[in-house]
C-alpha positions as CSV (number, residue, x, y, z in Angstrom):
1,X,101.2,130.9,-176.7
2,X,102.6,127.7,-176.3
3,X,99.5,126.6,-173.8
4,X,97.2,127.9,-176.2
5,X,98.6,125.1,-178.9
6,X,98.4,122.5,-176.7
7,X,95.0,123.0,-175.8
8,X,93.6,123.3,-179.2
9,X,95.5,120.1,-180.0
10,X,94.1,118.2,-176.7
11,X,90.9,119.4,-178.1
12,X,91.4,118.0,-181.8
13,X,92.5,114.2,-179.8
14,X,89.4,114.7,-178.0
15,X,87.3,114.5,-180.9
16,X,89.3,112.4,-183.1
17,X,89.0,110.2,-179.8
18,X,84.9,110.7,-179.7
19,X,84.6,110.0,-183.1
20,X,87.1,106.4,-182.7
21,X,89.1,107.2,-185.3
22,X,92.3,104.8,-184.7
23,X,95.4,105.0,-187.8
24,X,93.5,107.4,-190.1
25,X,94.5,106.8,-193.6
26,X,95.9,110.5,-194.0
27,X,97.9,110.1,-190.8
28,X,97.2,111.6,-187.4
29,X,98.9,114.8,-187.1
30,X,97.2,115.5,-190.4
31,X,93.6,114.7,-188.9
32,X,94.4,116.9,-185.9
33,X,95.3,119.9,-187.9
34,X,92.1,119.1,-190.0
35,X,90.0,119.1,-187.0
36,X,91.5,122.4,-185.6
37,X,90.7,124.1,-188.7
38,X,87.6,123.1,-189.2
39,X,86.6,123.7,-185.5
40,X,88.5,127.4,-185.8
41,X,86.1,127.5,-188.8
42,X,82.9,127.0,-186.9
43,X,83.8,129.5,-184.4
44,X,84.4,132.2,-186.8
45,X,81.2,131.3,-188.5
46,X,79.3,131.7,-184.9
47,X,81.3,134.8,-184.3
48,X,79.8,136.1,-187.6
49,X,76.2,135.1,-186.5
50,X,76.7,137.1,-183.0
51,X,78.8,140.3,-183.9
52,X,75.7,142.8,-182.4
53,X,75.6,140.7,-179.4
54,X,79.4,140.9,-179.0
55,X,79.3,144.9,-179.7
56,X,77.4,145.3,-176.7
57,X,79.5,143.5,-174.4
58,X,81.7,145.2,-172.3
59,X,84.5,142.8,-171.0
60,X,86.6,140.1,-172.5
61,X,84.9,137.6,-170.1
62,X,81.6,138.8,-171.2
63,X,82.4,137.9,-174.8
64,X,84.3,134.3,-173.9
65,X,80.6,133.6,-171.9
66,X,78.7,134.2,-174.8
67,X,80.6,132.1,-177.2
68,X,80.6,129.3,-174.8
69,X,76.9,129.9,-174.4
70,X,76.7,129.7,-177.7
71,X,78.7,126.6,-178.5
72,X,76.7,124.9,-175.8
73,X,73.1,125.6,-177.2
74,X,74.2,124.7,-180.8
75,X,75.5,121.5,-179.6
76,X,72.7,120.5,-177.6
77,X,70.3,121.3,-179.8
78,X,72.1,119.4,-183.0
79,X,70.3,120.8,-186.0
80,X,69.8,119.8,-189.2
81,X,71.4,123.0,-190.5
82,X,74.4,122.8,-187.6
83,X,75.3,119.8,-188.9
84,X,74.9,120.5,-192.4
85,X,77.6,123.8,-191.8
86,X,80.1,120.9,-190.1
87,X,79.1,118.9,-192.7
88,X,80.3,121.5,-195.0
89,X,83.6,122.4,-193.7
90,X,84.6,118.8,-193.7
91,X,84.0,118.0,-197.3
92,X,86.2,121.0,-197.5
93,X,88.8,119.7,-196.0
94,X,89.3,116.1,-196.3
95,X,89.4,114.0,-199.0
96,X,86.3,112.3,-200.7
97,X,87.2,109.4,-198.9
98,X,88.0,110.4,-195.7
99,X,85.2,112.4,-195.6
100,X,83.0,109.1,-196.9
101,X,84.2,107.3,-193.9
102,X,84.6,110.1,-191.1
103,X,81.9,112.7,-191.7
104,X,79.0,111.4,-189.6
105,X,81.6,110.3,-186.4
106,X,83.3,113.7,-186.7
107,X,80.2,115.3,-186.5
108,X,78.5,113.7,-183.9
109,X,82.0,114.1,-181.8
110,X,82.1,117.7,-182.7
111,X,78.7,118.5,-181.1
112,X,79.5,116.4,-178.3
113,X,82.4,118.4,-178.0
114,X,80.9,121.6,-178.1
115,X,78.1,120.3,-175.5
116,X,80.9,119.9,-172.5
117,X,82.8,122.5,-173.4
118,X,85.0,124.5,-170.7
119,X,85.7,127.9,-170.5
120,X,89.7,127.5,-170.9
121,X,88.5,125.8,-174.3
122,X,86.3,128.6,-175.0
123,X,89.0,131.4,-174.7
124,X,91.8,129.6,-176.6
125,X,89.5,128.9,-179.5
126,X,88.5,132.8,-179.3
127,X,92.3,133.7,-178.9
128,X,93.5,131.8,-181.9
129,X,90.8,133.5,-184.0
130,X,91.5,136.9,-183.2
131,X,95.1,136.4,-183.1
């Protein structure tokens, strides 16, 4: 499990990183954790979205594929409304200010994210959903 927690936390730095966020007012390992929850958050909102998909699949790789699929095409595409759900779970978890100053680059790194994202990434972020 230990793996697992390093990746999700290399994945957090990656977008704190995208987005240039350098000494963050409410301190790094604060905006790491942030960023894992809301990023846990979008997956379990895409999980939500694809549940008759995933009742058909027959294989653990199957499912892992069709998240990452999933991830990808959302990124790529960058809706209004994609962005608006991001949007959404940041204003839940950051402060008014924070989220003043760090919405749109979290965003944009978020998507980006999602656009290159590996299957390794894929599976932990699954994992750590479903426990």
């Amino acid at each position: 499990m230990g793996a697992n927690k390093q990746i999700l936390e290399n994945i957090a730095k990656n977008i704190i990183n995208k987005a240039h966020i350098e000494n963050p007012e409410c301190g790094s390992v604060l905006l790491v954790l942030t960023v894992i929850g809301v990023v846990l958050s979008l997956i379990r909102v895409i999980q939500e979205c694809n549940k008759k998909e995933e009742s058909g699949l027959s294989s653990k790789q199957d499912v892992y594929s069709l998240y990452q699929k999933e991830i990808k095409d959302l990124s790529i595409r960058k809706g209004w409304f994609t962005k608006m759900r991001i949007k959404k779970l940041l204003r839940k978890e950051l402060t008014p200010n924070d989220y003043n100053k760090y919405s749109l680059s979290l965003t944009s790194a978020i998507m980006d994210a999602g656009e290159n994202i590996s299957t390794e990434d894929t599976q932990t972020l699954i994992e750590a959903i479903n426990g």
